[in-house]
N, C-alpha and C positions, 0 to 999 in steps of 0.2 A: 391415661394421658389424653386419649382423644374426649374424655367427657370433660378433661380440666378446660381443656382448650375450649371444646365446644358453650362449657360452661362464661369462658371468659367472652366468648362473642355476645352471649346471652343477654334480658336489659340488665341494667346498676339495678341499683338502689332504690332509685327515683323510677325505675322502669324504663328509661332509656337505652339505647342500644351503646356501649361506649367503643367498643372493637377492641382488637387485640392492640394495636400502638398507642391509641391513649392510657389504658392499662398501662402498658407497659411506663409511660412516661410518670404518672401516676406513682405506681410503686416500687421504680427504679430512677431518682430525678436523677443522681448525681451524672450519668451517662453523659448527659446532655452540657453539662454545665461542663463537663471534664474536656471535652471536644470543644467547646467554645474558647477555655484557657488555652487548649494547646495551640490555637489557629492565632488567639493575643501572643504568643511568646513566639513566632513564627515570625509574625510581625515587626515586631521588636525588635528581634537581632538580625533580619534583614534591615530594616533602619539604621542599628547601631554599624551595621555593616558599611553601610553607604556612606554613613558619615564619616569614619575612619578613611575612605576611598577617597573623599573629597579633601579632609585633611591632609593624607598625603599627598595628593595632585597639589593642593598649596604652596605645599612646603615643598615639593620638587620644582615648581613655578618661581618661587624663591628665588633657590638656589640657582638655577639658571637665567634670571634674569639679574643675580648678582654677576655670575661669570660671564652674562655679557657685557654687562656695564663696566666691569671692573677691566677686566680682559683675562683674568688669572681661572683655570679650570682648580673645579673644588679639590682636587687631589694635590694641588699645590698653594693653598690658601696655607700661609705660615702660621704655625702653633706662637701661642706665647713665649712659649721658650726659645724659640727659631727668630723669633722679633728682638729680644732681649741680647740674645748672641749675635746678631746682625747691625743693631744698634750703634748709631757713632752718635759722638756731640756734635758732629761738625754738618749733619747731614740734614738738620733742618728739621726733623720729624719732632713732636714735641711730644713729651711723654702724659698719661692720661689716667685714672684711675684703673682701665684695666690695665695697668703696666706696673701697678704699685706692689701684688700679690707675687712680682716677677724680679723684686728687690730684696736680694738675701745679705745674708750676715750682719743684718742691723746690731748696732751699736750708739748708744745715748754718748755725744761727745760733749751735748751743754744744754741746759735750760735756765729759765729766767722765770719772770712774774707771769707770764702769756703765751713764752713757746717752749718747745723739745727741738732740739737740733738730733739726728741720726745721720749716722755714716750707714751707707748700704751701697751693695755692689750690683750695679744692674748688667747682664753681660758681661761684658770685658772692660767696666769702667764702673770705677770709683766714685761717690757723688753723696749730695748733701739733703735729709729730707726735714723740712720742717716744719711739724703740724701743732695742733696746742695742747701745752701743759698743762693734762686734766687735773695733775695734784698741783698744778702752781697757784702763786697768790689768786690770780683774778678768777681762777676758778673756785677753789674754795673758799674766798669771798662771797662770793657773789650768792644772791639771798633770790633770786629766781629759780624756775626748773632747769633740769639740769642740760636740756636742749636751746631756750632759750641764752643760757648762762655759754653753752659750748657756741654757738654763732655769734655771741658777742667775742668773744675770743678770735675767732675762724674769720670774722669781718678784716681784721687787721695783718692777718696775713693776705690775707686774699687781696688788699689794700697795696701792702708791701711787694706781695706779687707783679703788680701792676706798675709799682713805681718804678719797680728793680728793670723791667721791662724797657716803660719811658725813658730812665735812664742809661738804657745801652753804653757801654763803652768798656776801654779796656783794663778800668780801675775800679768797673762795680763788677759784682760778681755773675755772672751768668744764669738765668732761669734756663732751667731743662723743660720743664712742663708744670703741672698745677692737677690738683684732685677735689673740683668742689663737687660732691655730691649730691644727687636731685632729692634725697631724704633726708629726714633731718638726723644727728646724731643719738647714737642711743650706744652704750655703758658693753650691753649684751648681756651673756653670749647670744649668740656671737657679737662683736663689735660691727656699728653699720654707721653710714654717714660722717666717715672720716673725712676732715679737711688737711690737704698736704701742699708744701709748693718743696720744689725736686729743683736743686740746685748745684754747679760743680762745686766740687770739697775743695777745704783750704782748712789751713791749722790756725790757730789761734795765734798772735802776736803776744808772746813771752818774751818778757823785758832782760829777763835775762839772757835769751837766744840773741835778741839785738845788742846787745853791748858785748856780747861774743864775736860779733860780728867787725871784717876789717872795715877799715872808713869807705872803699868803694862801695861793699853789701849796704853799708848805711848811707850812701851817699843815693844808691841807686831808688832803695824806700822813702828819702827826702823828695827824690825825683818824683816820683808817684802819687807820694802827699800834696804836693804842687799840682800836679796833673786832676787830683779829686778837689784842690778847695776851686778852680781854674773850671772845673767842669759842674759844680754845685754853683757857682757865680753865674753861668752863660747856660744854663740846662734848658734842653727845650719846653720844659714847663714855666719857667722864666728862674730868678733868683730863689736857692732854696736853702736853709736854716737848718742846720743841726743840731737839736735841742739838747743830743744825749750825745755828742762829740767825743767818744772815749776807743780808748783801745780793741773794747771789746765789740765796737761796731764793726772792726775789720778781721781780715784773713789775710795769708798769705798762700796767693795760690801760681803755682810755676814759676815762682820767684819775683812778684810781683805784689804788692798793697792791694789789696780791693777791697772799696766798700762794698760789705755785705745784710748791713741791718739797715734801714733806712721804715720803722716804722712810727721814728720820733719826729721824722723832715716833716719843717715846715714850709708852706709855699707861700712866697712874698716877703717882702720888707715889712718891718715892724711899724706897726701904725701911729700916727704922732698929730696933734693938734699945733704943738710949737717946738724948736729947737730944744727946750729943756727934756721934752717924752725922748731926745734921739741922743741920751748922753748913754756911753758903752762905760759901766764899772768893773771894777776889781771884782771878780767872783767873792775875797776873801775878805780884804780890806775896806770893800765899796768904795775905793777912791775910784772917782773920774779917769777913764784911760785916756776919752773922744769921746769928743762933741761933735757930733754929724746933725747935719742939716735938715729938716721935715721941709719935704719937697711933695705939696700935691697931697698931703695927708699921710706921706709913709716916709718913714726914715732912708733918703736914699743911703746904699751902701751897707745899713746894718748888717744883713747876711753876712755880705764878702769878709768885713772887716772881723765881727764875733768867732767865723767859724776861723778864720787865718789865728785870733789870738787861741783857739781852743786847741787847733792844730800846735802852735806854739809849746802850750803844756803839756798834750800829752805825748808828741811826737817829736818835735824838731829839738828842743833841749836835748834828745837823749841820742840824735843821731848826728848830726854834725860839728859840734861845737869842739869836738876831742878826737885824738889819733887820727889827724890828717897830717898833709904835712903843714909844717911849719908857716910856710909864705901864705898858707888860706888860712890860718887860724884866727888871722884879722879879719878876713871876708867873712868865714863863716859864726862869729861871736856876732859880726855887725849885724847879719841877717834875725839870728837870732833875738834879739835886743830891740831892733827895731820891730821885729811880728810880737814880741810877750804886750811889748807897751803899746799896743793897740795902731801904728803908726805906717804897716801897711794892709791892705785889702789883699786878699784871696791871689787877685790877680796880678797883685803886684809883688808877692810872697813866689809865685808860677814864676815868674820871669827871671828874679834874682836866683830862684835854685837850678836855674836854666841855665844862667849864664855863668856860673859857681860849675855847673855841670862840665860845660865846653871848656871852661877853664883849665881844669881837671883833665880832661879826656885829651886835650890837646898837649899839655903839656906847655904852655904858654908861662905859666908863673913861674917857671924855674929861670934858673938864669945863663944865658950863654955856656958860662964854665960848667954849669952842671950836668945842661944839655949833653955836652962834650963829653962831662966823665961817663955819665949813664951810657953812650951812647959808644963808648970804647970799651966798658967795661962789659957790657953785654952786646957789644956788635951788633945793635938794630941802630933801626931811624925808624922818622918817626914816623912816616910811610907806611910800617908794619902794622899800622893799629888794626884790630881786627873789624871791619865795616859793620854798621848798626851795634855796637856796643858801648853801653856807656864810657867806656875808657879802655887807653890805651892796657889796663890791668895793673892792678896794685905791688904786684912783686914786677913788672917793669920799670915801671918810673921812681915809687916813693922807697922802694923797699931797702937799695944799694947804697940812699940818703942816709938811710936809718943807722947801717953800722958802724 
C-alpha cells in the first residue's frame, strides 16, 4: 500500500508531479460533481421554502385586513348556505352569480324563442330564474359560434333586467338580482358563463282560472291593468309601447297582475311625417279605429291609446263585462266598448276602472231599499268595510241580491 501511495505522488506521464488529490479527482470525478448537486437542491428548497412563508403571510394579510374592513372575524364570515337561509326579499341585498349554485329544486315552468323561465327556492323563498334558451328558436337559428350566438341572446335579458328595474312598481314584477358573467358562455362540462336575472315567482294567467273567478277577483285584476297601461303612459323613461301586449307578458303574483316580460317595450311614440303615419287600425280588419295627431314628428298619444285597446282584448273583455251586479253592467260594457274602439288612452281606461272601482267598494250604486235590505239582512253598515280593500266583499253586498 505504501508503494501504491508512494507511487501515486511520483511524476505522471508527462513527468510531472500530479499528487495525491488531483489523482484522485482525475480517477474519481463523480465525487465532486455529487457534492455540488446536493449543495443545488439545498438551495432550492430553502427557496421553495421561503416562498411558501411569503405566500402564507399574504394570504394571512388578507384575511386580516378583510376583518378589519369588514368588521366580521373570519370565524364568522357566513357560508353560502348561511346567506341563503338568512336571505329576505325585502332586505335589499341583491342576489349575484355566487348565489345562483345556492338555488335548489329548479323546475322549467316556461320557455319561448329566447328564454327558460325556472322556479327555484333560494332559502326560505320561492323565486323566478331566467336565463336563455339554449335549444330555443334564436339559438338554434342562429348561424354564428355558439358564444357569440349565446350573448346575443344573454343581451336581451340583461336589457329586460334593466327595464324591469327602471320600471319599479307595484304592477311589474320584482328583480332579486342578475348573473352576467366576466366569461364568455361555453356548452361544458362543465357549463360556464351563464346569463341569469333572479326574479319573485308568479303563475301564469289561465283564462280559465279567471273566468273562475267572482266579479270582485276580476274586478280587482281590471284594477291593476289600469294601474300598468297608467304606469307604461307616465314611466320614468317617458311613454312606452307594448309590441307583444299578451297574457303571457304577465303573472300573477300575491294576488295581484304584474308585468313581467317587457323585452318587446318600446320607448316613445310612433314616428310620423303627417297625420295619415298616426291612424291606429284594426289588428284584424285594418279598419281605422283613430286618427291621432303627428305632433313634432311623433304620434302624440299612440303608446297610451294602442296598448289601452290591446289591453281591451286580451284582458278587460274577459273581466268585467259579466257577473257583477246588475246596476254596473251598464258602466262596465260602456268601459269596455269604448277602450276595444280605440276611444280611450291608457290613462283614461286608469280612471274609469277607478271610478267603477269606488263605485263597487262603496256601495253607491245600489239603491236606498237595497241598502236597507242588505243591511238588515246581514246586520252591518257600511262603516264595516274592511280598510285598504278593494271592497266592501262580494258575498256582502252582491251576493244576498243574487237569491
Amino acid at each position: 500500500m505504501s508503494i501504491a501511495k508512494s507511487t501515486l505522488r511520483q511524476v505522471g506521464d508527462d513527468g510531472s508531479n500530479l499528487g495525491y488529490g488531483r489523482m484522485t479527482h482525475l480517477f474519481f470525478p463523480s465525487f465532486s460533481k455529487m457534492a455540488r448537486v446536493s449543495r443545488l437542491s439545498v438551495y432550492m428548497t430553502a427557496y421553495l421554502c421561503l416562498c411558501l412563508l411569503a405566500n402564507m403571510a399574504l394570504v394571512l394579510m388578507f384575511i386580516t385586513g378583510y376583518q378589519l374592513r369588514s368588521g366580521t372575524p373570519a370565524a364568522h364570515i357566513p357560508r353560502p348556505s348561511q346567506l341563503a337561509e338568512d336571505w329576505d326579499p325585502h332586505s335589499g341585498r341583491l342576489l349575484n352569480c355566487a348565489d345562483l349554485p345556492s338555488i335548489t329544486n329548479l323546475s322549467i315552468i316556461g320557455s319561448g324563442w329566447t328564454k327558460a323561465v325556472y322556479r327555484g327556492e333560494y332559502g326560505k323563498t320561492w323565486l323566478a330564474v331566467k336565463t336563455v334558451h339554449t335549444s330555443g328558436h334564436d339559438m338554434t337559428e342562429c348561424h354564428e359560434t355558439v358564444s357569440i350566438c349565446y350573448k346575443q341572446c344573454a343581451a336581451k335579458i340583461i336589457k329586460e333586467s334593466l327595464l324591469l328595474r327602471e320600471l319599479s312598481h307595484n304592477n311589474v314584477i320584482k328583480v332579486f338580482g342578475e348573473c352576467v358573467p366576466g366569461v364568455d358562455y361555453s356548452p361544458g362540462p362543465p357549463v360556464a358563463g351563464v346569463v341569469a336575472m333572479i326574479t319573485e315567482l308568479g303563475h301564469p294567467v289561465n283564462v280559465i282560472e279567471v273566468l273562475q273567478m267572482n266579479f270582485e277577483e276580476r274586478l280587482q285584476l281590471a284594477s291593476d291593468i289600469g294601474r300598468i297601461l297608467y304606469h307604461l303612459a307616465q314611466s320614468p323613461l317617458g311613454t312606452l309601447l307594448m309590441k307583444d301586449f299578451r297574457r303571457e307578458q304577465f303573472v300573477i303574483s300575491g294576488g295581484s297582475l304584474k308585468l313581467s316580460d317587457v323585452d318587446d317595450v318600446v320607448i316613445g311614440d310612433h314616428p310620423c311625417t303627417t297625420d295619415q303615419d298616426c291612424a291606429i287600425k284594426d289588428g284584424v280588419k285594418e279598419n281605422i279605429l283613430i286618427n291621432l295627431t303627428c305632433v313634432m314628428e311623433v304620434c302624440k298619444g299612440f303608446n297610451s291609446h294602442l296598448n289601452a285597446i290591446h289591453a281591451s282584448q286580451h284582458f278587460m273583455r274577459l273581466l268585467i263585462p259579466y257577473g257583477g251586479p246588475a246596476a254596473l253592467e251598464s258602466a262596465c260594457l260602456h268601459i269596455v266598448n269604448l277602450q276595444s274602439r280605440g276611444l280611450l288612452d291608457s290613462e283614461a281606461v286608469h280612471h274609469e276602472i277607478q271610478s267603477l272601482v269606488r263605485n263597487y267598494s262603496s256601495g253607491a250604486y245600489l239603491s236606498a231599499a237595497e241598502k236597507d235590505t242588505i243591511q238588515k239582512s246581514r246586520h252591518i253598515k257600511l262603516s264595516m268595510c274592511l280598510p285598504n280593500h278593494l271592497s266592501c266583499g262580494y258575498s256582502v253586498w252582491i251576493k244576498p241580491l243574487l237569491k
